[in-house]
N, CA and C atoms of all chains as a GROMACS GRO file, in nm:
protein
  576
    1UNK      N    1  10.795  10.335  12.676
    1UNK     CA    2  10.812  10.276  12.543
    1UNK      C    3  10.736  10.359  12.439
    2UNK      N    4  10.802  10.412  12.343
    2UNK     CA    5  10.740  10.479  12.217
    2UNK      C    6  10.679  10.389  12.148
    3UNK      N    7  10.614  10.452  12.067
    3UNK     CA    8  10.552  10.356  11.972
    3UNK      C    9  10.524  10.448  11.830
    4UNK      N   10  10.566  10.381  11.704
    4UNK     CA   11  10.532  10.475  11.592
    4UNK      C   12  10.466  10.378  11.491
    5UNK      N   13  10.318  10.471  11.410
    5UNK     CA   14  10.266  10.407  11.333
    5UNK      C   15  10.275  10.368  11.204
    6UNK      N   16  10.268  10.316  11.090
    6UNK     CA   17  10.284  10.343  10.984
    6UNK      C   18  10.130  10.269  10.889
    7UNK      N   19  10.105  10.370  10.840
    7UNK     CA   20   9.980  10.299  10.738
    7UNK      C   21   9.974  10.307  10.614
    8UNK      N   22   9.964  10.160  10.505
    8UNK     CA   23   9.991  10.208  10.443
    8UNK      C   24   9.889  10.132  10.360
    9UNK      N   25   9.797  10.188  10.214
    9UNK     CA   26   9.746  10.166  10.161
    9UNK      C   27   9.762  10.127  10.040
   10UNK      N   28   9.663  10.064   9.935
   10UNK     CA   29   9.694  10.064   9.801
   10UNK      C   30   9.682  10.159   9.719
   11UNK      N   31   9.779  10.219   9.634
   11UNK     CA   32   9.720  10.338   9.529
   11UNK      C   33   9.582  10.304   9.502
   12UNK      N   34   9.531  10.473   9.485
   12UNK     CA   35   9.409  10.441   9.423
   12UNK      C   36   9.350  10.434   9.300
   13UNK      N   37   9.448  10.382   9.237
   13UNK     CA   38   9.444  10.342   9.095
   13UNK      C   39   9.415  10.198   9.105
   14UNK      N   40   9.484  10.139   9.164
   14UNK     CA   41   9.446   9.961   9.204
   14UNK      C   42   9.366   9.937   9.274
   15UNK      N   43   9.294   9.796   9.191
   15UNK     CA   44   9.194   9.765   9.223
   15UNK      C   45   9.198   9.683   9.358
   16UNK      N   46   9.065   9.684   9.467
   16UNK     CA   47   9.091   9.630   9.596
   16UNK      C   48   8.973   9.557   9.626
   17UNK      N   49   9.031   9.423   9.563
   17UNK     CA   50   8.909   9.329   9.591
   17UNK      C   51   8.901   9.334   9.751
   18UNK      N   52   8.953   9.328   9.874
   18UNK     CA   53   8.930   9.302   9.989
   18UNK      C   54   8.843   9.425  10.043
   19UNK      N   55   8.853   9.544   9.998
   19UNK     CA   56   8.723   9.658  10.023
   19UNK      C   57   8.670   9.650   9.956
   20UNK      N   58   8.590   9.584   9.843
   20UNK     CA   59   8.514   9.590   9.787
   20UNK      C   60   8.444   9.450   9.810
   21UNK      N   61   8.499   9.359   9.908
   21UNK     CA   62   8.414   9.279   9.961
   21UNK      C   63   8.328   9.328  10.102
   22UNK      N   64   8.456   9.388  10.116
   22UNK     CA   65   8.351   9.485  10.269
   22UNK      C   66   8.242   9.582  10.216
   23UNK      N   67   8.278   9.627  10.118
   23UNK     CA   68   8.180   9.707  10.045
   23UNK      C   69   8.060   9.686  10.084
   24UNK      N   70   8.049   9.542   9.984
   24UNK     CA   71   7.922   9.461   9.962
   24UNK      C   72   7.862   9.439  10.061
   25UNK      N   73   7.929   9.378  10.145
   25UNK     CA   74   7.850   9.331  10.280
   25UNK      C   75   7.810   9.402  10.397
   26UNK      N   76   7.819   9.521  10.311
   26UNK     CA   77   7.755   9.660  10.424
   26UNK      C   78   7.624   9.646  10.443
   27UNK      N   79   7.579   9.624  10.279
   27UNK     CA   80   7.438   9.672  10.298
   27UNK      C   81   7.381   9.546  10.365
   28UNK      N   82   7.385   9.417  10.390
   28UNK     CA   83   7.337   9.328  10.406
   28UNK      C   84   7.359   9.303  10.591
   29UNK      N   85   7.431   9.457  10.610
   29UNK     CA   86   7.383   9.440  10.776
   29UNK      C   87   7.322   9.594  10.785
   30UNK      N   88   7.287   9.643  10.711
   30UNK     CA   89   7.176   9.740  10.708
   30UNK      C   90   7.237   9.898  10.686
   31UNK      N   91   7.397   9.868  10.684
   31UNK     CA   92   7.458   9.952  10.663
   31UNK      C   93   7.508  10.068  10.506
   32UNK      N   94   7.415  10.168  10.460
   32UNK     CA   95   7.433  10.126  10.338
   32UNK      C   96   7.467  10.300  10.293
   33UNK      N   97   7.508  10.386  10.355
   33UNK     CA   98   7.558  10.514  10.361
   33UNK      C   99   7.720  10.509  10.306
   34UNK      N  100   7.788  10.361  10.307
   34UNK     CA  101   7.919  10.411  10.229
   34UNK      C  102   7.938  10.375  10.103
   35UNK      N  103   7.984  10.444  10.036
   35UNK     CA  104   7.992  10.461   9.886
   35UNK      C  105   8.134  10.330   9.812
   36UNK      N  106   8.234  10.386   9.929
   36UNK     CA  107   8.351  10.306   9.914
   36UNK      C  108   8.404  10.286  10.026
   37UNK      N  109   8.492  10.152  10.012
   37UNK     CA  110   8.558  10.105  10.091
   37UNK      C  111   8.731  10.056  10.017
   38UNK      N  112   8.784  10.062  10.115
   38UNK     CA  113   8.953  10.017  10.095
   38UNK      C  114   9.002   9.970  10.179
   39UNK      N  115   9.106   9.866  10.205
   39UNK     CA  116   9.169   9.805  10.326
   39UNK      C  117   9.306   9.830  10.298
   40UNK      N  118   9.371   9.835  10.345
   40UNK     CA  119   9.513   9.840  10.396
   40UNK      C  120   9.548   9.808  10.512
   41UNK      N  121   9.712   9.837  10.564
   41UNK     CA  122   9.767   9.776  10.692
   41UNK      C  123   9.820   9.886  10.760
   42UNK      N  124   9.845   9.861  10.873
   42UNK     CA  125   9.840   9.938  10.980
   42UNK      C  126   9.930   9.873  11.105
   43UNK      N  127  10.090   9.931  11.077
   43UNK     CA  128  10.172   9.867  11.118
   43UNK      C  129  10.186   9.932  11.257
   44UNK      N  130  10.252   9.886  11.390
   44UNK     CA  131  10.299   9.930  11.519
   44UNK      C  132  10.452   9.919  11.532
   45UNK      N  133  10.523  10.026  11.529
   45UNK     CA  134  10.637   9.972  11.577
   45UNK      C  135  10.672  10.043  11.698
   46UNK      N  136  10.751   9.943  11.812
   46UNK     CA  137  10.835  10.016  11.930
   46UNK      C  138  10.927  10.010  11.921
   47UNK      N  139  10.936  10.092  12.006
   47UNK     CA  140  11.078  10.145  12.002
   47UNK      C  141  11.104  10.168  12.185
   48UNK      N  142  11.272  10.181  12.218
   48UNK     CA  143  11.322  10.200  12.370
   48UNK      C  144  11.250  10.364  12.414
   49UNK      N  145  11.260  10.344  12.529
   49UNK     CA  146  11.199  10.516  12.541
   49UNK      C  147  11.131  10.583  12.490
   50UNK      N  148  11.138  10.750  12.410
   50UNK     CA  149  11.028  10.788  12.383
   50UNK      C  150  11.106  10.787  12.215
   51UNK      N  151  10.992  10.873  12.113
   51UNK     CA  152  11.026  10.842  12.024
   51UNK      C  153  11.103  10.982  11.975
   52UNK      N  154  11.203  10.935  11.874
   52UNK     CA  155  11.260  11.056  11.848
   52UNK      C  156  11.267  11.064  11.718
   53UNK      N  157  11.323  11.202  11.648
   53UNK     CA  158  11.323  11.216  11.507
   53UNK      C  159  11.397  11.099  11.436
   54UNK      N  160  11.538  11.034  11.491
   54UNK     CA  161  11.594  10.912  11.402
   54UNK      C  162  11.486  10.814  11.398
   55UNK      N  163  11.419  10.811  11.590
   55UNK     CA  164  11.324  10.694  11.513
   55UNK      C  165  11.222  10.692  11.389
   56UNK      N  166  11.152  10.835  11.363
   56UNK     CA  167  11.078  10.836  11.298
   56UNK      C  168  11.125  10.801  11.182
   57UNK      N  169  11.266  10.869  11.121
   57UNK     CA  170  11.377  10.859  11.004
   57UNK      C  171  11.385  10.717  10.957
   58UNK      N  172  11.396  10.623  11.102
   58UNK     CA  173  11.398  10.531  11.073
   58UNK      C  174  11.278  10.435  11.026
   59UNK      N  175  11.199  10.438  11.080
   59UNK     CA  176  11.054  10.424  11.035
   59UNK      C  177  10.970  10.462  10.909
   60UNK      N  178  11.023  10.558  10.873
   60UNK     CA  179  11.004  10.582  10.707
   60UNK      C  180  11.084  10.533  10.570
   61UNK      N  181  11.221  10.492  10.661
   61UNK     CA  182  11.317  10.409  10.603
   61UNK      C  183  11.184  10.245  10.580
   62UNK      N  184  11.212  10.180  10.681
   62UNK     CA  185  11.108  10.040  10.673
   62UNK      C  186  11.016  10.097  10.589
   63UNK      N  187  10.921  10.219  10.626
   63UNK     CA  188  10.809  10.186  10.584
   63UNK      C  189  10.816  10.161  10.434
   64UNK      N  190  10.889  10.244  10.340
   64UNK     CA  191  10.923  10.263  10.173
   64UNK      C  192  10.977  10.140  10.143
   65UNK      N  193  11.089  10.077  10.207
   65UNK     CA  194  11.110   9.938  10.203
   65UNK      C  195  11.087   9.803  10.226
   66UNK      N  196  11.061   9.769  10.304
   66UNK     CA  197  10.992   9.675  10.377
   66UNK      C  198  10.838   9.666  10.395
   67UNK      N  199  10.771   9.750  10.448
   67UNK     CA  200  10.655   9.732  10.490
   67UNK      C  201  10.542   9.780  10.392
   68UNK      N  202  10.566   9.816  10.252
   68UNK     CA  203  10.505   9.860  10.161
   68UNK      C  204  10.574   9.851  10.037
   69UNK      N  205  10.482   9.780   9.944
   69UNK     CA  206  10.570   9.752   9.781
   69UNK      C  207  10.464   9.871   9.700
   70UNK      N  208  10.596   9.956   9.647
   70UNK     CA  209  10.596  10.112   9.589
   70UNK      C  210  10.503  10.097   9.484
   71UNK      N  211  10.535   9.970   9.405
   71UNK     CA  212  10.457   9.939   9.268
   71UNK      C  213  10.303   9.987   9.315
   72UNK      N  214  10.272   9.924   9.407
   72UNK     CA  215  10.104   9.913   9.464
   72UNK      C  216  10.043   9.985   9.545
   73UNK      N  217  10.152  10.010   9.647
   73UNK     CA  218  10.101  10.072   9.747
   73UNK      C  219  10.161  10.208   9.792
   74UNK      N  220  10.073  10.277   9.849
   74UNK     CA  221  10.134  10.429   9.911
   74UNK      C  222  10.160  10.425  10.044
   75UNK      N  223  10.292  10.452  10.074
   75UNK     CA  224  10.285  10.470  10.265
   75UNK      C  225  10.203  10.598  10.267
   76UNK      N  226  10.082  10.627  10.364
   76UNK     CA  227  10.041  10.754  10.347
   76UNK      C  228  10.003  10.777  10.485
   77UNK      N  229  10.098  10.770  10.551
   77UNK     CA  230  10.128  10.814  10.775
   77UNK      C  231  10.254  10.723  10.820
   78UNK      N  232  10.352  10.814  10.853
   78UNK     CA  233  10.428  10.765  10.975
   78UNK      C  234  10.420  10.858  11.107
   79UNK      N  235  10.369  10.862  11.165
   79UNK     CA  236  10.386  10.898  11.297
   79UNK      C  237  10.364  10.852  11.435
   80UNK      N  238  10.417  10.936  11.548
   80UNK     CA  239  10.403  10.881  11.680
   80UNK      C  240  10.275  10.841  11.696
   81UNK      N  241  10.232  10.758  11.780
   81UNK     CA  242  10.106  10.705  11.871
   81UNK      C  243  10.100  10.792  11.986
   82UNK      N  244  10.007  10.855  11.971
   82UNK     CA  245  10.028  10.982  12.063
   82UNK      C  246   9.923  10.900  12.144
   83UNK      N  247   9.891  10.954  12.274
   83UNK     CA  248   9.751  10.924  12.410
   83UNK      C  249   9.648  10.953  12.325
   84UNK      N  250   9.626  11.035  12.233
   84UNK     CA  251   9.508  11.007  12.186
   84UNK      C  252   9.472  10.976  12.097
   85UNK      N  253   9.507  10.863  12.054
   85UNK     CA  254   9.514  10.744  11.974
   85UNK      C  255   9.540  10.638  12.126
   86UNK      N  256   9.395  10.602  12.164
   86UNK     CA  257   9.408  10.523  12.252
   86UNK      C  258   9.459  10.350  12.260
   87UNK      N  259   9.592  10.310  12.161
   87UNK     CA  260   9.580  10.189  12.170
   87UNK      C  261   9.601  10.042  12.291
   88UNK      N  262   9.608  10.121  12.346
   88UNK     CA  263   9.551  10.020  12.446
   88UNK      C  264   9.429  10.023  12.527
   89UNK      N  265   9.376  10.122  12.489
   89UNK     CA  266   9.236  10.138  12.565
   89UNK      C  267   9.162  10.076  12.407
   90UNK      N  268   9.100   9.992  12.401
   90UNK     CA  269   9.004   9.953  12.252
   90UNK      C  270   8.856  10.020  12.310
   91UNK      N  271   8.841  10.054  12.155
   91UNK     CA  272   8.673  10.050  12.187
   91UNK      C  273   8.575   9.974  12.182
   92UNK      N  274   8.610   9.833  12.149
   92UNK     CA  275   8.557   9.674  12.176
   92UNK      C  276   8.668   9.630  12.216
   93UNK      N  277   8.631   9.537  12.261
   93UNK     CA  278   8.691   9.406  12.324
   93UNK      C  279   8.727   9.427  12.449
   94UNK      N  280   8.623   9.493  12.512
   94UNK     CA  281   8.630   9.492  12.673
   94UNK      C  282   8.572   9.386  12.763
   95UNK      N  283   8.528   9.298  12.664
   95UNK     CA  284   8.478   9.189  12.758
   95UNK      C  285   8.567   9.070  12.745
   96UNK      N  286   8.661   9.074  12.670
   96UNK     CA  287   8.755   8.988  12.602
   96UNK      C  288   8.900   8.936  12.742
   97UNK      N  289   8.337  11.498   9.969
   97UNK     CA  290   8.327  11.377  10.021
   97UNK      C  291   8.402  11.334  10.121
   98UNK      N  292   8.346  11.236  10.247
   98UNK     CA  293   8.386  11.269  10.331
   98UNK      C  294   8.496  11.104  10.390
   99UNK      N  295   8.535  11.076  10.424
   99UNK     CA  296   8.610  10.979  10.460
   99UNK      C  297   8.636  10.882  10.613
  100UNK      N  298   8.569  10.805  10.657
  100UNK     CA  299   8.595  10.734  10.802
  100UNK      C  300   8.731  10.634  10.771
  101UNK      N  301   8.820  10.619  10.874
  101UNK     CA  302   8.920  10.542  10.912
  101UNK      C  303   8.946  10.448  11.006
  102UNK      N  304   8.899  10.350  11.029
  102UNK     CA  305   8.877  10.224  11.083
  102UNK      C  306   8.986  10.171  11.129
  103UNK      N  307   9.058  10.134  11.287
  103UNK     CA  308   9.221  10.056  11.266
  103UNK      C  309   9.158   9.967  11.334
  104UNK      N  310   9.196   9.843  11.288
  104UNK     CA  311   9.239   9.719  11.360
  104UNK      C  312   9.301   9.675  11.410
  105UNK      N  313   9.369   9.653  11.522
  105UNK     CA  314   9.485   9.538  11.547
  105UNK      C  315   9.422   9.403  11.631
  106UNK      N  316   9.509   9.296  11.584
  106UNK     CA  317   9.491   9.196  11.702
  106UNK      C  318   9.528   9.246  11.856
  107UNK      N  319   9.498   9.208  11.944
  107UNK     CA  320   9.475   9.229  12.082
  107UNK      C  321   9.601   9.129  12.147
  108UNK      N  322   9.670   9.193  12.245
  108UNK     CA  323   9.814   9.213  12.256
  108UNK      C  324   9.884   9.108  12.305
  109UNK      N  325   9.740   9.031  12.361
  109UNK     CA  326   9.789   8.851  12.375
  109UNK      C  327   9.762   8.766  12.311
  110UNK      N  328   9.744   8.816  12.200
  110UNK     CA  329   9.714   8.754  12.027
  110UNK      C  330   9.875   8.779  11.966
  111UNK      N  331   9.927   8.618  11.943
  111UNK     CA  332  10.060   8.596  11.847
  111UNK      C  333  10.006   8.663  11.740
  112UNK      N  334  10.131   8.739  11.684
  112UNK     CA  335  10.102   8.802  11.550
  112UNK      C  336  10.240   8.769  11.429
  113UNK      N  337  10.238   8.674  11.378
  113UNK     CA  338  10.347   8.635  11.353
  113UNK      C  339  10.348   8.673  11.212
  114UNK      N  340  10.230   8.798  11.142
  114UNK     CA  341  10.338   8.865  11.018
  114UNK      C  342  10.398   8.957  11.057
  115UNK      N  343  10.349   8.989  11.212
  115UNK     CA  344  10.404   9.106  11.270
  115UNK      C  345  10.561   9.108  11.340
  116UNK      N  346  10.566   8.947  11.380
  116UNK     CA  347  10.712   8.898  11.386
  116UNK      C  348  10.822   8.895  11.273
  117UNK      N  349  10.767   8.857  11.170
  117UNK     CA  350  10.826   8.819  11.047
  117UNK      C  351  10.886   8.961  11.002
  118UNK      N  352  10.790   9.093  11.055
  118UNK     CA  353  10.877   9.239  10.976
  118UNK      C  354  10.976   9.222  11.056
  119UNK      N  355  10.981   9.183  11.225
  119UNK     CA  356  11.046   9.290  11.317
  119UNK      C  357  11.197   9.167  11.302
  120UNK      N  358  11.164   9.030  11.243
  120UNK     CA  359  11.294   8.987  11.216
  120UNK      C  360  11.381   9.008  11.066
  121UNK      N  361  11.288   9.098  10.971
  121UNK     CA  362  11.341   9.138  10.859
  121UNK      C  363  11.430   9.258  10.881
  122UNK      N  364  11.390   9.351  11.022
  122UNK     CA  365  11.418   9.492  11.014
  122UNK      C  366  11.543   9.480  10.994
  123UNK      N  367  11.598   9.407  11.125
  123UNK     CA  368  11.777   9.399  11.111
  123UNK      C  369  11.823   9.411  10.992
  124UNK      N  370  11.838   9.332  10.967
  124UNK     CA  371  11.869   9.273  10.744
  124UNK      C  372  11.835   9.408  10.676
  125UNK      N  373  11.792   9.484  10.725
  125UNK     CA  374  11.805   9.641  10.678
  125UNK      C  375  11.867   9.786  10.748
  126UNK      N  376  11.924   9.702  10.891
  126UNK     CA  377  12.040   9.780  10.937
  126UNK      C  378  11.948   9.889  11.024
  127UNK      N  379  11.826   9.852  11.036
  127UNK     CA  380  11.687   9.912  11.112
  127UNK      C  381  11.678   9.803  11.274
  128UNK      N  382  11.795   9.815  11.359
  128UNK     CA  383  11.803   9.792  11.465
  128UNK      C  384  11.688   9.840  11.545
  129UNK      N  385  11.652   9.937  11.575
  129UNK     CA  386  11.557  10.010  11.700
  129UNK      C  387  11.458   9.935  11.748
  130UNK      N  388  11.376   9.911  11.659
  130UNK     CA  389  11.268   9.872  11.713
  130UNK      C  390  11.250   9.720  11.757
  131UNK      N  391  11.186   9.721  11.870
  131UNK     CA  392  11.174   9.604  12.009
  131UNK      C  393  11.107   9.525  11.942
  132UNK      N  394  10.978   9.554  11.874
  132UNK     CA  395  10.833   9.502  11.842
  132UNK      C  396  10.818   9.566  11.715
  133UNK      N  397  10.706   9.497  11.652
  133UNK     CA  398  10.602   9.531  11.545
  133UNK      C  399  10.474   9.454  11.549
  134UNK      N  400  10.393   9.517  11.562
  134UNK     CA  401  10.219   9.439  11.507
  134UNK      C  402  10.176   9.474  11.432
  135UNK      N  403  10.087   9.416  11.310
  135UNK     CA  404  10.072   9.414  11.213
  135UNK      C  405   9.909   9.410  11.214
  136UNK      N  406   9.798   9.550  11.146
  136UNK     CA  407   9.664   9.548  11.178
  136UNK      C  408   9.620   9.551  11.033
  137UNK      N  409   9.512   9.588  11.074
  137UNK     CA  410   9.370   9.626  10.906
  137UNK      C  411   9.326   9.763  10.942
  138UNK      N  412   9.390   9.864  10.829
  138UNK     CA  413   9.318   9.995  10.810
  138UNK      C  414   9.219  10.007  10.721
  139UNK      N  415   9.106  10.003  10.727
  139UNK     CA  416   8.981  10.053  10.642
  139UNK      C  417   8.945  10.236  10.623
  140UNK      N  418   8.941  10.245  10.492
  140UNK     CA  419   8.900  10.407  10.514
  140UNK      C  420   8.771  10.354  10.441
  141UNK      N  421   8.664  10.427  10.501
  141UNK     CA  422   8.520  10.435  10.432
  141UNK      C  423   8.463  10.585  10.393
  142UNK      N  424   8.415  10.574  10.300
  142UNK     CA  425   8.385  10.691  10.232
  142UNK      C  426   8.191  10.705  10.253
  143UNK      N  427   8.200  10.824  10.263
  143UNK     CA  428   8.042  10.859  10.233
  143UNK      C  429   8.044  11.016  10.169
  144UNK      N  430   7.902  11.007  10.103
  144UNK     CA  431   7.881  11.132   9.994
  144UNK      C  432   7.844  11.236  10.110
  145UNK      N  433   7.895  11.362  10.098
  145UNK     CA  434   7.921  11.445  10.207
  145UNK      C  435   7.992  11.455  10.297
  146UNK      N  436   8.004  11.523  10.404
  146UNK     CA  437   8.081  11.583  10.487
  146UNK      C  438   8.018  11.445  10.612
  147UNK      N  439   8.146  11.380  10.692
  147UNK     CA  440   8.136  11.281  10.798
  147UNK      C  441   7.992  11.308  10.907
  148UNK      N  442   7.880  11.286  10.908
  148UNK     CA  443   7.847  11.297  11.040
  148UNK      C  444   7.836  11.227  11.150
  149UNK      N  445   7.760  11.252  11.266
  149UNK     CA  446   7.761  11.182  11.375
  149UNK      C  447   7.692  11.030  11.347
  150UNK      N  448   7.581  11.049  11.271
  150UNK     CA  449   7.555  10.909  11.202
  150UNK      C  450   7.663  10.837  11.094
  151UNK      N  451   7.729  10.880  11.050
  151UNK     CA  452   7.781  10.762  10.988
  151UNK      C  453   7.904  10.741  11.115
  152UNK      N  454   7.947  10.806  11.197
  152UNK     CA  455   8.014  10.762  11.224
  152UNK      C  456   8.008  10.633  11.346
  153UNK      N  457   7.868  10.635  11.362
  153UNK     CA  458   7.820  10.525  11.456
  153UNK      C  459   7.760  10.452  11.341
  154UNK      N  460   7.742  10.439  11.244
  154UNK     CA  461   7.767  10.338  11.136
  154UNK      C  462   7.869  10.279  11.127
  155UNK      N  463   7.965  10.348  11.109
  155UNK     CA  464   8.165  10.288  11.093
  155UNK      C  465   8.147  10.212  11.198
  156UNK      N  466   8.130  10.284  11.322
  156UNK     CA  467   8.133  10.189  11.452
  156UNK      C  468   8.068  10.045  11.479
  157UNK      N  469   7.925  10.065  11.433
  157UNK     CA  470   7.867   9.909  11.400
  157UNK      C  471   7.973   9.810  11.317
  158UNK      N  472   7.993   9.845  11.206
  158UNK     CA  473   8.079   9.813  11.112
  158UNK      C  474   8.232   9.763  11.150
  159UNK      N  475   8.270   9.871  11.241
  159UNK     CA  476   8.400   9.768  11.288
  159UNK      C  477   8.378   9.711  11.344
  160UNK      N  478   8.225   9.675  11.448
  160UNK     CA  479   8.247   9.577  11.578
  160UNK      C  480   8.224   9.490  11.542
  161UNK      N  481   8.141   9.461  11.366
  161UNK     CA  482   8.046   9.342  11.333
  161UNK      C  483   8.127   9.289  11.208
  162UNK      N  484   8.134   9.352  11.130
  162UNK     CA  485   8.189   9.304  10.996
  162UNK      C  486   8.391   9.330  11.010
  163UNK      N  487   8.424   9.456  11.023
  163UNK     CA  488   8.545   9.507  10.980
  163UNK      C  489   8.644   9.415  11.122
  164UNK      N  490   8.604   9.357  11.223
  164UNK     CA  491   8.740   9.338  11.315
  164UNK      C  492   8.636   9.177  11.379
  165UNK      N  493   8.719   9.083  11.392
  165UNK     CA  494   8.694   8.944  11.480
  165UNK      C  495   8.697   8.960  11.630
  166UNK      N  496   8.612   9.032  11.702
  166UNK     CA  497   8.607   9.020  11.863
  166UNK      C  498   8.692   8.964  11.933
  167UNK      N  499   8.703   8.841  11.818
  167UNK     CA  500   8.777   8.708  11.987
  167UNK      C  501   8.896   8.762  11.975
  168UNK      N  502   8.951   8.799  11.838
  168UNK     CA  503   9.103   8.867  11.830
  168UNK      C  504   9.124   8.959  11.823
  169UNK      N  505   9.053   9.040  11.786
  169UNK     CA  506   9.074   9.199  11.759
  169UNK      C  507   9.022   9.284  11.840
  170UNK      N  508   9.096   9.410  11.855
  170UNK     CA  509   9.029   9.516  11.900
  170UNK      C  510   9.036   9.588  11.819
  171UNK      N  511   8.884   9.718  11.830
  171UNK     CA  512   8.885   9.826  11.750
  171UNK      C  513   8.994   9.919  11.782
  172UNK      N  514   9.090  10.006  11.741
  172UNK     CA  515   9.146  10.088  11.833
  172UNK      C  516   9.118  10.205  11.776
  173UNK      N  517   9.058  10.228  11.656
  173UNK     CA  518   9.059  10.379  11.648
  173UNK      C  519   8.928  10.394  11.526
  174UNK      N  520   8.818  10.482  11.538
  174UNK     CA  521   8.734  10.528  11.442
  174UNK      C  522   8.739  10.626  11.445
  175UNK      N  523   8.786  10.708  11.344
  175UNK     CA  524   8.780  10.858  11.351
  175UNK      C  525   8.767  10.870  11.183
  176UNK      N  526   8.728  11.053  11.138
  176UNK     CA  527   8.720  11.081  11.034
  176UNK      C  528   8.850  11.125  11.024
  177UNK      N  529   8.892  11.156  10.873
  177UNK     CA  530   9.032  11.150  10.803
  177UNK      C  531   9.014  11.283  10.753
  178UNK      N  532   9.078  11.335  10.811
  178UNK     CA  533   9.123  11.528  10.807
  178UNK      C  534   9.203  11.527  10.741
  179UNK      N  535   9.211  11.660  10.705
  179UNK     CA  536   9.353  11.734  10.665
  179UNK      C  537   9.488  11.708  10.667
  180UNK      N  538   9.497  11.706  10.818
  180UNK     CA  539   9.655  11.640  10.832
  180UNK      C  540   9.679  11.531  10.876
  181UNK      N  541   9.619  11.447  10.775
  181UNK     CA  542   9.663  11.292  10.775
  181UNK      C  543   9.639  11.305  10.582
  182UNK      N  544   9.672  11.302  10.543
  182UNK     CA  545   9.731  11.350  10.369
  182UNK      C  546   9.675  11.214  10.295
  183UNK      N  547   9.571  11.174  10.346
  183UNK     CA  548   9.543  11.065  10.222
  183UNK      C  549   9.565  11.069  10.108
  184UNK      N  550   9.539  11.147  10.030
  184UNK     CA  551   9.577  11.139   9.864
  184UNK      C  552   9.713  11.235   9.873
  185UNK      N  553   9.809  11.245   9.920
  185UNK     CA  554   9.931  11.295   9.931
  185UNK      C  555  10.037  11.218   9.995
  186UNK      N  556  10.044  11.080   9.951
  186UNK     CA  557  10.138  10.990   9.990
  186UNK      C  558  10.254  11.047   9.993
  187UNK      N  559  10.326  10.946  10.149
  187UNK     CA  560  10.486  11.002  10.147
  187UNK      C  561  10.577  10.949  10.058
  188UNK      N  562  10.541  10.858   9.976
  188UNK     CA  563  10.602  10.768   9.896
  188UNK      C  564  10.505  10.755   9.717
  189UNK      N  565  10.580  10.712   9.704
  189UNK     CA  566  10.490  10.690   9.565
  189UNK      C  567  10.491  10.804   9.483
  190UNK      N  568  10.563  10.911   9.467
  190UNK     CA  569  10.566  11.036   9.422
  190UNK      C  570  10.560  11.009   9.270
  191UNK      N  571  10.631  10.899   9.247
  191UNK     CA  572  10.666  10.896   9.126
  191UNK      C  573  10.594  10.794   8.999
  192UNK      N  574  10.531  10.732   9.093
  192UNK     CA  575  10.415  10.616   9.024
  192UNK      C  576  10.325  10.696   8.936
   0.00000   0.00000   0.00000
């Protein structure tokens, strides 16, 4: 099973109250080396078998349409989930 | 200036039902392929200078404590944001 990513953020012209709440609450766990923060989404899609150029075609199709509004946001990655991008190996939640 | 990238997803026996809601929109856009979709939180964090090995076990505190919910989430990816991943060179948005 392929799998292709898509991430997509807010321009950085707009303002992002949800990283700039993470912002804040850096320093108050002692964390205080980042300047800025931003959130966005970070979509998975599969696909049959492995992945191929239509899928990707197709995947950039959704992503501009569907999975990101142009006004606000930038798709800025579609690609495969390669092995190293370990998503099924996490780097927490091994006790889970 | 340097940039960390944080992914989230819920953990794979976690219902994700905005992640349902794309993969029953896709059809309705003639975007058959794909089986699945899950739906995560991308954080990019910024620090003044070039990424080092300390901030990046900063990011790491940061996703395990503040940026992702344990019981549901896994971390799946902390890495710094290179070159060829085009942050300020969206695939979309050319024209905004």
């Amino acid at each position: 099973m392929g799998r292709i990513v898509v991430d997509v953020m807010l321009k950085p012209e707009i303002l992002d109250p949800q990283g700039q709440a993470v912002r804040g609450a850096l320093p108050r766990l002692g964390l205080d080396q980042f300047t800025d923060v931003r959130q966005g989404k970070r979509f998975v899609l599969s696909v049959d078998g492995p992945v191929t150029q239509t899928h990707l075609a197709s995947a950039r199709e959704a992503a501009e349409t569907l999975l990101s509004n142009p006004v606000i946001e930038d798709v800025v990655n579609v690609h495969e989930l390669t092995a190293d991008e370990p998503e099924q190996a996490p780097i927490t939640g091994a006790g889970a």
